[in-house]
Structures are given as C-alpha cells and as structure tokens.
C-alpha positions as CSV (number, residue, x, y, z in Angstrom):
1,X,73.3,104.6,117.9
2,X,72.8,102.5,114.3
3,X,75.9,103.6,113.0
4,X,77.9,102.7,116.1
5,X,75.8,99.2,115.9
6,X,76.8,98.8,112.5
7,X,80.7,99.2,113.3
8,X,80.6,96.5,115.8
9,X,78.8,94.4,113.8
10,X,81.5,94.7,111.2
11,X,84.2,94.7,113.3
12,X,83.2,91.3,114.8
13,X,82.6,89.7,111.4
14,X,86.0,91.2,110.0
15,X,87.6,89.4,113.3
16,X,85.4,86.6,113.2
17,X,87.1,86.6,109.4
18,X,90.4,86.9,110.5
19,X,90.4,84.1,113.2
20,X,89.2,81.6,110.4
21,X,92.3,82.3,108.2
22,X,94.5,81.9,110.8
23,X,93.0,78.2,111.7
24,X,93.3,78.1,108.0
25,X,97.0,78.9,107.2
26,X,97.7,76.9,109.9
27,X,95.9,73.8,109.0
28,X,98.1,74.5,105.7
29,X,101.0,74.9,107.9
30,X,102.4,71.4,107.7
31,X,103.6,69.8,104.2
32,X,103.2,66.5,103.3
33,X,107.0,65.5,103.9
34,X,106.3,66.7,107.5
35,X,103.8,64.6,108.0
36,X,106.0,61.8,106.9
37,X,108.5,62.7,109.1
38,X,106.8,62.7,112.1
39,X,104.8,59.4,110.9
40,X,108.4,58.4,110.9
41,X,109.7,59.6,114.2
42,X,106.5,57.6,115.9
43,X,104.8,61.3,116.4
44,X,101.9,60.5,114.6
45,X,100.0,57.3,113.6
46,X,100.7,56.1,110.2
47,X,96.8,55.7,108.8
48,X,93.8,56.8,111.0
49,X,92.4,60.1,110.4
50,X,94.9,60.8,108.0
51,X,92.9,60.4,104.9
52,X,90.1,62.5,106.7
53,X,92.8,65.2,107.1
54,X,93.7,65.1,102.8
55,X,90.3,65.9,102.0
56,X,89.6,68.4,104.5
57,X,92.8,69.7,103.1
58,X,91.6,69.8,99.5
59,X,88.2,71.3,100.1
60,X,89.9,74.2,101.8
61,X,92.4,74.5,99.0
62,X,89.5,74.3,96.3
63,X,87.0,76.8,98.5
64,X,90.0,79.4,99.4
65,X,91.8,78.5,95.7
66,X,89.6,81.8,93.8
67,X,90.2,84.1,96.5
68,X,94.2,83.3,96.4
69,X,94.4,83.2,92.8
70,X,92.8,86.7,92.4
71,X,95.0,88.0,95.3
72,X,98.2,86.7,93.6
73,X,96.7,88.6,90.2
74,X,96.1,91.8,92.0
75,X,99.4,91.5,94.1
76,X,101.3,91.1,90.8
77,X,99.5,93.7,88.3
78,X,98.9,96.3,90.9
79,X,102.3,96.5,92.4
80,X,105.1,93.8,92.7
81,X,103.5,92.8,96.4
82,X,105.0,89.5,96.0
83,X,108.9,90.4,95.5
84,X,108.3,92.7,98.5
85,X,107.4,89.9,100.4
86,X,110.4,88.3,99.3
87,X,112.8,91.0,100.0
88,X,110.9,91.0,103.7
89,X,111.4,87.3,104.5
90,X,108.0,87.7,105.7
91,X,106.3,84.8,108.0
92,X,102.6,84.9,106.5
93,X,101.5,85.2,102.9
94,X,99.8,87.8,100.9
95,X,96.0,86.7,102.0
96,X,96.7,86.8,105.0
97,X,98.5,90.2,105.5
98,X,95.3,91.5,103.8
99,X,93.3,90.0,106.5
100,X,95.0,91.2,109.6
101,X,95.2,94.6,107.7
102,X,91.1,94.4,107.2
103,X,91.1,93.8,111.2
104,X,93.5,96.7,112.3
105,X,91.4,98.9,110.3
106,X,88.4,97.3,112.2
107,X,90.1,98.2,115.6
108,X,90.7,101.7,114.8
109,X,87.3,102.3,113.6
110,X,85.9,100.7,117.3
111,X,88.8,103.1,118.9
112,X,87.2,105.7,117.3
113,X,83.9,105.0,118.2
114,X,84.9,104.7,121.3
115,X,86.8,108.0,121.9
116,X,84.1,109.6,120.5
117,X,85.8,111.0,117.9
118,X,83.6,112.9,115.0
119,X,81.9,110.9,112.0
120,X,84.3,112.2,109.3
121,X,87.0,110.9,111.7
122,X,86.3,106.8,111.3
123,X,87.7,106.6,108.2
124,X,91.0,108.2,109.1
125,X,90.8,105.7,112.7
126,X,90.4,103.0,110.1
127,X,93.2,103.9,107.8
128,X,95.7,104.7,110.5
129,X,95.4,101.5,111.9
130,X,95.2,99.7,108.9
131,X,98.4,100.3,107.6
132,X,99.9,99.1,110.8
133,X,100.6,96.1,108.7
134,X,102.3,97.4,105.8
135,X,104.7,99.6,108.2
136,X,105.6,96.6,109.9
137,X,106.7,94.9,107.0
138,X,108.4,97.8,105.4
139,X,110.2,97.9,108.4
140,X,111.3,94.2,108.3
141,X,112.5,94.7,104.8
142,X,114.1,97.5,105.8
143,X,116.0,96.2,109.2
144,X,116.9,92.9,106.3
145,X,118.7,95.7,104.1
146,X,120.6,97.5,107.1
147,X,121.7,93.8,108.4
148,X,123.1,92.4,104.9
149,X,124.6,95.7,104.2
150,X,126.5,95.0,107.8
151,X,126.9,91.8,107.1
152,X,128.5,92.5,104.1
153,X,132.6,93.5,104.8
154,X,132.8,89.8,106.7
155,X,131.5,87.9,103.6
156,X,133.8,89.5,101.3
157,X,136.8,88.9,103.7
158,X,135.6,85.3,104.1
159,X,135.0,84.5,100.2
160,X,138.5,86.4,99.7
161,X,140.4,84.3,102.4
162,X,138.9,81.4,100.4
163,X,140.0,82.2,97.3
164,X,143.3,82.6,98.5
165,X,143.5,79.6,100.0
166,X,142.9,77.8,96.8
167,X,139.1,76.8,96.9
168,X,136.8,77.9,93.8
169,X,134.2,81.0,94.4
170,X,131.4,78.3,94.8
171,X,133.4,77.0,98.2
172,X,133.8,80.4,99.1
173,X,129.8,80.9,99.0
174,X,129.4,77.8,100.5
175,X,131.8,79.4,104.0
176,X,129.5,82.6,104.3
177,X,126.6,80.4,104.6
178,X,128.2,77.8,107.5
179,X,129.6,81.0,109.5
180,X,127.4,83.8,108.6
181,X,124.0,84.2,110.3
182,X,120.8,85.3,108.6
183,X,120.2,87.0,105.9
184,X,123.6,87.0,104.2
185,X,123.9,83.2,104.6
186,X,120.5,83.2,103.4
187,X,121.0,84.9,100.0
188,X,123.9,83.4,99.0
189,X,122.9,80.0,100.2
190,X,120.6,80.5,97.4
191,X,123.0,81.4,95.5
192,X,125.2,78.7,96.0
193,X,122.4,75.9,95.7
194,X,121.5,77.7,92.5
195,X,124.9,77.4,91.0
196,X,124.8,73.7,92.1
197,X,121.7,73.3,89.9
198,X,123.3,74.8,87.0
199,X,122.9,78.7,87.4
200,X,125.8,80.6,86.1
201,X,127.0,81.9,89.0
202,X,127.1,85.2,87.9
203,X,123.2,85.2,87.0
204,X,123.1,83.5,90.6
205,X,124.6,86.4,92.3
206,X,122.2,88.8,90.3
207,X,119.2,87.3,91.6
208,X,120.7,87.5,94.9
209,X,120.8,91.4,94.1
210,X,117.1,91.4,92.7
211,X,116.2,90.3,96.0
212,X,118.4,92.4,98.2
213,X,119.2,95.6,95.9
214,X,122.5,96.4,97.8
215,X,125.1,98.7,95.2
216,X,128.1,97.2,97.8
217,X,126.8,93.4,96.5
218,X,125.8,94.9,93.3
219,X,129.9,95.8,93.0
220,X,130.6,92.2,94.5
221,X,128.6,90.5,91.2
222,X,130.3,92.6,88.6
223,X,133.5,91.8,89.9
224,X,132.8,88.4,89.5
225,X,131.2,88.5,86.4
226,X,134.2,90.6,84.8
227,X,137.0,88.0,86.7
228,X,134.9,85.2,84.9
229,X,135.2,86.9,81.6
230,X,139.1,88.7,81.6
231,X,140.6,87.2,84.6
232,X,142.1,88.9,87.4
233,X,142.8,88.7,90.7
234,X,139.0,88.7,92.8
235,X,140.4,87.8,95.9
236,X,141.9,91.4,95.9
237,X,139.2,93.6,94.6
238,X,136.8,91.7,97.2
239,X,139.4,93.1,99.8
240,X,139.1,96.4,98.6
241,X,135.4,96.2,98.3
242,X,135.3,95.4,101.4
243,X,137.4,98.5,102.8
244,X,135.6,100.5,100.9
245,X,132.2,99.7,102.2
246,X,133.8,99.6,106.3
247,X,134.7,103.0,105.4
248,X,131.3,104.3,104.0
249,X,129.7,102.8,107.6
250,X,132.1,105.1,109.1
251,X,131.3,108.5,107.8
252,X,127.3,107.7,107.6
253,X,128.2,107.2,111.4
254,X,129.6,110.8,111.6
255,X,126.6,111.6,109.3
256,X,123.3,110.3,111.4
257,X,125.5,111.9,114.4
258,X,125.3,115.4,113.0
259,X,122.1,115.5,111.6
260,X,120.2,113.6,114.8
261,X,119.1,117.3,115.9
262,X,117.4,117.9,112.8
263,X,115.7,114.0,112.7
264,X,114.1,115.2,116.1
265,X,113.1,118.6,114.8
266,X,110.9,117.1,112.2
267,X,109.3,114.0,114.2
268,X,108.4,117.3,116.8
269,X,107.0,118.8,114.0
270,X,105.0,116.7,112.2
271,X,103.4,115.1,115.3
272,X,102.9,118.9,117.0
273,X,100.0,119.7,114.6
274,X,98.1,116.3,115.1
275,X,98.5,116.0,118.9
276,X,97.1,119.7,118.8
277,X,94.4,119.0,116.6
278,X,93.2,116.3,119.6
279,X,94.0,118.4,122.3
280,X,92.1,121.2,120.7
281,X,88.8,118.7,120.0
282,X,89.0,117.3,123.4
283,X,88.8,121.1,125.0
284,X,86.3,122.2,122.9
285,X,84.9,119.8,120.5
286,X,82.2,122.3,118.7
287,X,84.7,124.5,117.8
288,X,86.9,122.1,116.2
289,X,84.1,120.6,114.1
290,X,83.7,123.2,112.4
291,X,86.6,122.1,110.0
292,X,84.3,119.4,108.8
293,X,80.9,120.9,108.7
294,X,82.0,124.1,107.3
295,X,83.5,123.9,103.3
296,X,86.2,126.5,104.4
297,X,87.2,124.2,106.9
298,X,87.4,120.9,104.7
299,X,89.7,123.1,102.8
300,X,91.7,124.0,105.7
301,X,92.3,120.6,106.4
302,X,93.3,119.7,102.6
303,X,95.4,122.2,102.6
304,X,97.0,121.2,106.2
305,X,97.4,117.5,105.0
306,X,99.2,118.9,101.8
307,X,101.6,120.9,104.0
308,X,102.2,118.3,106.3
309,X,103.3,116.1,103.0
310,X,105.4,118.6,101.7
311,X,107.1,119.4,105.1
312,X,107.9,115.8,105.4
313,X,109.3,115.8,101.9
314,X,111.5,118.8,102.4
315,X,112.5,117.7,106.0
316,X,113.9,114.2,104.5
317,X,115.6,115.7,101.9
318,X,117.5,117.7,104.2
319,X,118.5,115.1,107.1
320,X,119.4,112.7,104.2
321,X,122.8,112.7,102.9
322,X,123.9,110.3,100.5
323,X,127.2,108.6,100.7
C-alpha cells in the first residue's frame, strides 16, 4: 500500500499546486488600465484596498519572477514553446500549461492506481494523460491554420475590390479586419497597426507569415513585395491567387473523400493492439505480466512500440497527398 500512499500524496500536492496558480494568474488577470477603467465606470472604489492589492501584486511577481524567468529560458532554448503559443492564440501562458500538464499526469497516475493496472504501467498512465495538454493545443494551432487558410479567398477578394476602388493596400487591410472574423482579421490587424507604426508593409505581411506559415499568404506577401518594387497590377494577381487557392480546397475535398477508407483503416489499427493488450490483462492478468517481468517480454514490448511508430509513419504517408 506505500506506493499507492505516495501517489495520492503527490497527486494532491501537484493539484493543491495547480489550484494556487490558477488564483495566481488570475489575480494577474487584470492590468492596471483595467483597474482604471472600472475605477472610472464607478465599479470599483478609487483608494481603499487598492494599495493593499499593489503590493500583494508585487510580492507574487517577485516570489513567482525565478520560476517564470527560467520557464521563458527553457521554453526558448529547448524548443521555440513561445512562437507556438503564439501561432495557437492560446488563453494561458507557458507556466501555466506546465502546471495543468503536471496535474493530468497526476490523474492518470491515480487512474492507474485505481484500475489496478501493473507497476511498470504508472508511468505510461502518467504520460498519456499528461500530454492531454500539449494535444489540445496542437490542435488549436492546428484548427487556427485550417480557418485562415479558409479565410483566405474572401481577404484577397476584399483587399482586391479595394484596390480597385482606389484605396491604398493599407485601407484594404484595414476592410479584412472590420468584415472578417478571427483569425484573419487578427493577423492582418497586426499587420495593419504595424504598418501604422512604421513597419514596411512588406516586412509587416512577413511577420504575419511567421506567425501563420500559410504558402497561399506566403504568395499574397511576395506579390506585394514585388508590386512595391516593379509595379504591376496587384489587384489582379490577388484575384488569381485567390482562384487558385478555391480551387486547391476543391480537389483536397475529392482528396480526404477518397482516402477516408484508408484514415479509418489505420485509427482501427493502431488502437486494435492497445485495446487488446487491456482486454488481454483484464482476462488474465498473470499472463500478460509476463511482458514486464520477463527480459524477452520488455523486448517484445520495445519492439511493439517501434512497430506501432513505424506503422503510423507509413500509414500517414500514404493517406496524405499533397496538393
């Protein structure tokens, strides 16, 4: 029973963690202009317990300030965690992303404890729930990509009707932003308060591709860039740009159509193996263990995990066509 003891106790102080950055990034929540404002609007009193507030403020900043610091250094020597957040649009910062991953990794372990799975097992509960996380905000980033790359066609047509109606490129930004939703009215909001600022425009639309790495947009800002330098008529190859790319949505339409038998082919199996494996320890659990107490059977299992990569691999490269 001590190791089961010791996962709860962990567990709890991992949540116990978790809950107190929460009450902390959300005593952060509010900038000082938002206090104004609602000292302003009548919402809140103008002195009182503000100055308490400032100072219970700082000390948090100064006891929390090592801990974000060397997150930000890992995030940014490790791997570019911070432009992936970015890219996201995510709603919580880097610290705490680490946190809630620490606490799904907690919950997996108590699932496994209390499924009874094997010892050798925990580990794997842990990291299968701990990178819960990081799916879900690959999968934001990713649903962010498919929705400007939709996006797209309309915001070309828009800037092109623009330029034809006489306004400059920096007006035509400025109508994708008032009558295109999130996140191409985002990006080249950016881009458009950027330019206001004094960005070249061109460098503004190439940060706008750092951030969403579209080739369609990437098209987009060397047009512009080469209309800036030779001349030429943009409003023109922004219509054909925009053609192009409707036409592309098209066939990758016909594409996921015929390869959706093949998509569900490989979900069935990769999971087949896994859901057998429980199945299998759940009939007969001593027979099953045997792949961890036995060195033939840790092999057997490297070896499966390998396959199951390389089937993966092979199965994506199939179902994927590039247009």
């Amino acid at each position: 029973m001590e190791p089961i003891l010791i996962s709860v106790v962990v567990f709890v102080a991992v949540v116990a963690a978790g809950v107190a950055a929460l009450l902390v990034s959300n005593d952060f929540g509010k900038s000082k202009v938002e206090d104004r404002l609602e000292v302003l609007t009548g919402h809140k009193p103008q002195q009182g317990d503000e100055e308490g507030k400032i100072l219970k403020r700082q000390m948090l900043e100064e006891g929390f300030g090592g801990l974000s610091s060397l997150m930000k250094h890992f995030s940014t020597g490790f791997v570019n965690l911070p432009h992936f957040f970015e890219q996201a649009n995510s709603p919580i910062g880097i610290e705490l992303f680490v946190i809630i991953s620490v606490v799904c990794g907690g919950i997996g372990v108590v699932i496994g404890i209390i499924a009874q799975a094997p010892m050798p097992l925990y580990p794997v509960c842990g990291l299968s729930t701990g990178v819960l996380p990081l799916f879900w905000l690959s999968y934001r980033r990713k649903q962010r990509f498919a929705r400007f790359a939709k996006q797209l066609p309309d915001a070309m047509e828009l800037v092109a009707r623009a330029l034809r109606s006489g306004h400059s490129l920096a007006s035509g930004l400025q109508v994708v932003v008032q009558e295109m939703p999130d996140p191409v009215s985002r990006e080249f909001g950016i881009a458009f308060e950027e330019q206001n600022l004094g960005v070249p425009i061109d460098q503004a639309l190439k940060n706008v591709f750092r951030r969403m790495p579209n080739l369609d947009f990437k098209f987009f800002a060397t047009a512009v860039a080469i209309q800036r330098q030779a001349g030429g008529d943009l409003a023109e190859i922004l219509d054909k740009i925009g053609h192009i790319i409707r036409e592309r949505f098209r066939i990758m339409g016909q594409v996921q159509a015929l390869t959706g038998e093949g998509r569900i082919s490989g979900i069935v199996l990769m999971a087949l193996p896994i859901v057998l494996f429980f199945v299998m320890y759940y009939l007969n659990p001593e027979y099953m263990m045997l792949l961890f107490t036995e060195e033939l059977g840790r092999k057997m299992i490297g070896v499966a995990i390998f396959m199951q990569i390389l089937g993966a691999i092979c199965i994506k490269k199939i179902i994927e066509i590039k247009i």
